[in-house]
C-alpha positions in Angstrom: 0.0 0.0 0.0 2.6 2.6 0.9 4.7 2.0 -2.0 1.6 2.7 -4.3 0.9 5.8 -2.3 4.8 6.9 -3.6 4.1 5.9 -6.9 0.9 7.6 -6.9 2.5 10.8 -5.7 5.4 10.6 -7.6 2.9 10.5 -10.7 1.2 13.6 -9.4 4.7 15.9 -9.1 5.1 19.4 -10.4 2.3 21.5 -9.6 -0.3 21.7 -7.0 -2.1 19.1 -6.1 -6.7 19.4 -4.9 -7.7 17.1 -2.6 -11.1 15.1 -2.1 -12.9 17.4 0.0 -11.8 20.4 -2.8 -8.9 21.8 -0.9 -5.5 23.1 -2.7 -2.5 21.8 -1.5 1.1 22.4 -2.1 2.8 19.0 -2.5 5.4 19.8 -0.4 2.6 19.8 2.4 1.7 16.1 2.4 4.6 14.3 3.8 3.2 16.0 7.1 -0.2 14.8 6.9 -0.8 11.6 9.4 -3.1 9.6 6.4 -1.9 10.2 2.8 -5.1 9.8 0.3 -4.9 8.4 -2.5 -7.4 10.4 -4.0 -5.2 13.4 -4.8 -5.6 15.1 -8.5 -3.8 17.5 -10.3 -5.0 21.2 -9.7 -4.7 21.8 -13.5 -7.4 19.0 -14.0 -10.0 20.9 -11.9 -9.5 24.2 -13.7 -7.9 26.9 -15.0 -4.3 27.7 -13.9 -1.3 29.3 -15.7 1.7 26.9 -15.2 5.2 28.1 -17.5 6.3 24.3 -16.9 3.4 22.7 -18.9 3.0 25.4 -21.4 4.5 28.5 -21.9 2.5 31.9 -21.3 3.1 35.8 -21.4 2.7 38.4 -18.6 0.0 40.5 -18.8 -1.2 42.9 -16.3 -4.4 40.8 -14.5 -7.9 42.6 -14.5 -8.2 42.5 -11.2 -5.0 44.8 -10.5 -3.5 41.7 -8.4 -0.8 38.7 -9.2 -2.0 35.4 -7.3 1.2 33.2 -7.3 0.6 29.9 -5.8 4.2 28.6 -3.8 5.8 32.2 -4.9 8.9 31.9 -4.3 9.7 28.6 -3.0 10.6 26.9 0.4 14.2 27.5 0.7 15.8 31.0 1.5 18.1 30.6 -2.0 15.1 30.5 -4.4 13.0 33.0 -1.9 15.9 35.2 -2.3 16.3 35.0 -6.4 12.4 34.5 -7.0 11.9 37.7 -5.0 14.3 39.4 -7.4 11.6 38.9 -10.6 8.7 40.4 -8.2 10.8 43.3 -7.3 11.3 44.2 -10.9 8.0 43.2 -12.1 6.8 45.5 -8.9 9.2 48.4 -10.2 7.6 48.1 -13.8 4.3 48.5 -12.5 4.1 50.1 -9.3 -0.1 49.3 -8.5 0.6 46.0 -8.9 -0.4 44.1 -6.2 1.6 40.9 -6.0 -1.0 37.9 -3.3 1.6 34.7 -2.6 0.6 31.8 -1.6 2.7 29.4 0.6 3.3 26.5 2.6 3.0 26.5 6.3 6.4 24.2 7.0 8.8 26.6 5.5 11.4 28.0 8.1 10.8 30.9 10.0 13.5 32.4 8.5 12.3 31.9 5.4 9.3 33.8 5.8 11.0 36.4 7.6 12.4 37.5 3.9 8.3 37.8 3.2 7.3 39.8 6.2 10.6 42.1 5.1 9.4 42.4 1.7 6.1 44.0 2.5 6.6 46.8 0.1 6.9 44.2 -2.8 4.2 41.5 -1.6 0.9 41.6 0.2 0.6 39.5 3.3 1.0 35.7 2.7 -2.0 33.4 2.6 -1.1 29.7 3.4 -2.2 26.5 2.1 -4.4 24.9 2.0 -7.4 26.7 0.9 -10.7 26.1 -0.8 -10.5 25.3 -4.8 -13.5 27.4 -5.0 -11.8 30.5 -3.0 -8.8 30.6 -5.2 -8.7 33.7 -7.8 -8.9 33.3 -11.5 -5.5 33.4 -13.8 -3.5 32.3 -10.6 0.2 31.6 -11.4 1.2 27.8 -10.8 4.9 27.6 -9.7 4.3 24.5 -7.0 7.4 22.0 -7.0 9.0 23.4 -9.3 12.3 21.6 -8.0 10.7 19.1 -10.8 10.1 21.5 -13.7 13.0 20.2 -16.7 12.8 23.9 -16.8 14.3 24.6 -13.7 17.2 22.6 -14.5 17.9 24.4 -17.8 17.8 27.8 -17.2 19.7 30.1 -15.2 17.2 30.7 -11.8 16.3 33.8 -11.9 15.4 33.6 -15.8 13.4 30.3 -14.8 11.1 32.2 -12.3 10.7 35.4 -15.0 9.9 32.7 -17.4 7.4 31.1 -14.6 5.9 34.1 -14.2 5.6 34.6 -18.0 7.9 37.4 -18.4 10.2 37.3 -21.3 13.9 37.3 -19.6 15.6 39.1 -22.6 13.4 42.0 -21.4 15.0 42.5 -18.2 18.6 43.9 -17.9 21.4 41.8 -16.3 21.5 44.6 -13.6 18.2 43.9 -12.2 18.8 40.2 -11.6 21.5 40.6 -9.0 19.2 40.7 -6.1 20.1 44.0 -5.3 16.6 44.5 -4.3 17.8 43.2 -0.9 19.5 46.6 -0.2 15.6 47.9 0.4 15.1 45.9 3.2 14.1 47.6 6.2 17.1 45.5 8.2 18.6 46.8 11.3 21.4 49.0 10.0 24.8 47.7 12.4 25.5 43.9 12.5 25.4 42.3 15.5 28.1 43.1 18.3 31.7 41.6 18.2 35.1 42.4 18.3 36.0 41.4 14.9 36.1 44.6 13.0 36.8 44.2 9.5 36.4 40.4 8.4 36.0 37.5 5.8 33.0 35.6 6.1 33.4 32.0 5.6 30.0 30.3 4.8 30.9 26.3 4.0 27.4 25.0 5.3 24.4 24.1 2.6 20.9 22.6 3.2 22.3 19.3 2.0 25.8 17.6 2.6 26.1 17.5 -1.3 27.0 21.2 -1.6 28.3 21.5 2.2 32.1 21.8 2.1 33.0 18.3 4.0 33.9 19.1 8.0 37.7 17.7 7.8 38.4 20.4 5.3 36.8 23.8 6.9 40.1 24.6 9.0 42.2 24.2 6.0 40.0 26.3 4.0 40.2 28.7 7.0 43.8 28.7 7.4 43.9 29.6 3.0 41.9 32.5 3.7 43.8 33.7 6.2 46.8 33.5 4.6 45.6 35.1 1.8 43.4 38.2 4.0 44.9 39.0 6.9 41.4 39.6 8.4 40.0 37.2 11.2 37.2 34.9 9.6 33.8 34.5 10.9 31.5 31.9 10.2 28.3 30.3 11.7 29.4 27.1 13.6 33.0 25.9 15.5 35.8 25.5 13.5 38.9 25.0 15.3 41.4 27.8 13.9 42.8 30.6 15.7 41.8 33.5 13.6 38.5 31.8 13.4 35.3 32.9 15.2 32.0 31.5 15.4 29.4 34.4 15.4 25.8 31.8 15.6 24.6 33.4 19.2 25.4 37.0 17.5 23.6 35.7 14.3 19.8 34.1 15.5 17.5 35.3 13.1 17.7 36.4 9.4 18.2 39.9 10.0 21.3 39.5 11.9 22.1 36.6 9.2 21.8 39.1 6.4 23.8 42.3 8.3 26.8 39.8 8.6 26.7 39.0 5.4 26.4 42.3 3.9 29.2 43.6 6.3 31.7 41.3 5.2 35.1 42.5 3.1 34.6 39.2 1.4 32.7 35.7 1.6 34.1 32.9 0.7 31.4 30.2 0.3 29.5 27.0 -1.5 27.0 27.1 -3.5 23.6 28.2 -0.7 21.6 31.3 0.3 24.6 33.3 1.2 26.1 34.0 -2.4 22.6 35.4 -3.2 22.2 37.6 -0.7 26.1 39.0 -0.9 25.1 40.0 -4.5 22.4 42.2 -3.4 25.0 44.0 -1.4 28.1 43.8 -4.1 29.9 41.9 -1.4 33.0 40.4 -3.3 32.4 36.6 -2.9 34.0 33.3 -3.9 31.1 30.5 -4.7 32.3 27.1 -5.3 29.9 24.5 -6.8 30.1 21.0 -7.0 26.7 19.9 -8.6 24.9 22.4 -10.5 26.8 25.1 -13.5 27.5 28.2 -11.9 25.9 29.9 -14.8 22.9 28.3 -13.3 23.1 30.3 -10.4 25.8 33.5 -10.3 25.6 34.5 -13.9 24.3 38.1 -13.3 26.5 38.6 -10.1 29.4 41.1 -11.2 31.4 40.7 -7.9 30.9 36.8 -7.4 34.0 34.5 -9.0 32.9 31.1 -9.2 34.7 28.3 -9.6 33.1 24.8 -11.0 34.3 22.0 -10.0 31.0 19.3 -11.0 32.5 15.4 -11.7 30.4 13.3 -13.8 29.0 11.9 -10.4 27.6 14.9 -9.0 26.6 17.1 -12.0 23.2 18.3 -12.1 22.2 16.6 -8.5 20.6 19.0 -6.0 20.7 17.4 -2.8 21.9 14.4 -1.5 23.5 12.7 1.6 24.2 9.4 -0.2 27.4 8.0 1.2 29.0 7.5 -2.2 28.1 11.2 -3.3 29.9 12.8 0.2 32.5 10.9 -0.8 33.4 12.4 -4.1 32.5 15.6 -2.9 35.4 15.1 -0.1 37.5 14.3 -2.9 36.6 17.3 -5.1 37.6 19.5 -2.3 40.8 17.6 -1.2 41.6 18.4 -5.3 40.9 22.1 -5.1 43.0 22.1 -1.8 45.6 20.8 -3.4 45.7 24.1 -6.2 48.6 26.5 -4.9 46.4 29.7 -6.0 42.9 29.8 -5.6 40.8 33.3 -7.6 40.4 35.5 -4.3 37.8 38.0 -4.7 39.5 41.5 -4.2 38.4 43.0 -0.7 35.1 45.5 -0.6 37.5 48.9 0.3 36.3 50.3 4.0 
């Protein structure tokens, strides 16, 4: 029985998903329900719905003044982050607009901290699920996405234009570096410590497949440091004298973000952090394992990334399979190896 609930699912992946009793879910929802049905069906086969993945469509202003997005902008703080980025401009294009997202309940807090930040872009966030009958005409589809081909062809912040049926040759490479990030209302001095100037190092992602392996993180500290002079700061223990860990100074996405954007440089893997140091021209280092950095930093004038994918790992975007965190620790025992690395050039004071 429960492997033909999986297969069922599996069947029903890639948008969002009505239930029996006429409620719209986000599939991302049901692994936290206590009895799977097997009666899910696909919202598209109920009605109406604009979905870029199945067939393509073009932006037009709605009737009713108001863009209904169902999971606008995703579930993690990387798409949030770069999905945001195609509101902002399509909110800058057409200031009335009123932009209605609706979202999962089981994202992280943080996560929808970006949202409640973002008030001046978005109207207050409605959560699934709701009543198929309640939900507006000519809403926008962009539910699991993760399993759109699309996703995996186009550089993200083209793929969300494209999901929202904008045309991404009509926006400018300068208004896809997230720089709508420097509107936030965020508190305006980073959290106390006695670092002064610094290098953030950010080698944690929200899978082990991009998350630079824990034997390496003090060498990659002690490479840095050779090559700054500044103390480096980072979000867990890492045993290295000019190390510090600055997680009790760094609690909630605000103080998350005013580290980053306070930094002289990051040095990172691919995750949130090289997103958000590109709305602040933070000069950043971005390694990536899996996916093609054109995928992902294209548009980001102060990011150098470095691509490092093997045959195993290209195109995967999560796993914690041992044979996967095994060539990834061998990836980064290669790079290690290189005498010179491309350091970013320090932000001046």
């Amino acid at each position: 029985m429960e492997q033909a609930a999986n297969e069922h699912m599996a069947r029903l992946q890639g948008e969002a998903l009505v239930d029996d009793a006429s409620n719209v879910w986000l599939p991302c929802d049901l692994p936290y329900l206590r009895a799977p049905s097997m009666r899910w069906t696909r919202l598209s086969s109920r009605r109406e719905v604009r979905h870029a993945g199945r067939r393509r469509f073009q932006w037009a202003v709605p009737e009713s003044g108001t863009l209904h997005v169902l999971n606008g902008m995703g579930i993690t703080l990387g798409d949030s982050v770069i999905g945001m980025n195609a509101l902002a401009w399509l909110k800058a294009q057409h200031p009335s607009l009123r932009i209605h997202l609706y979202r999962t309940r089981h994202a992280p807090s943080f996560v929808e901290r970006l949202y409640e930040l973002a008030s001046h872009i978005v109207e207050a966030v409605t959560y699934l699920p709701m009543p198929l009958e309640g939900m507006p005409d000519d809403s926008v589809d962009l539910s699991d996405f993760l399993y759109w081909p699309l996703f995996a062809a186009e550089p993200m912040v083209d793929f969300f234009l494209l999901g929202l049926g904008i045309a991404p040759d009509s926006v400018p490479a300068s208004a896809k570096a997230n720089r709508w990030l420097s509107r936030l209302p965020l508190l305006r001095d980073r959290p106390a410590s006695s670092a002064g100037r610094y290098v953030l190092f950010c080698d944690q992602a929200s899978t082990p497949l991009r998350t630079i392996p824990p034997e390496r993180a003090a060498t990659v500290v002690d490479r840095i440091w050779q090559r700054y002079g500044l103390p480096v700061l980072g979000f867990h223990p890492i045993s290295h004298p000019h190390y510090q860990d600055v997680s009790r100074h760094s609690t909630n996405l605000d103080q998350f973000i005013a580290w980053v954007r306070g930094a002289a440089a990051l040095i990172g893997t691919d995750s949130s952090a090289i997103h958000l140091a590109a709305g602040f021209d933070v000069p950043t280092l971005a390694v990536f394992v899996s996916i093609d950095p054109m995928l992902r930093a294209r548009d980001y004038p102060n990011c150098t990334t470095l691509d490092l994918r093997s045959e195993r790992t290209n195109g995967l975007h999560a796993s914690d399979a041992p044979e996967l965190c095994h060539e990834v620790r061998r990836i980064w025992h290669a790079l290690l190896e290189r005498p010179h690395l491309p350091w970013p050039t320090l932000a001046s004071e």
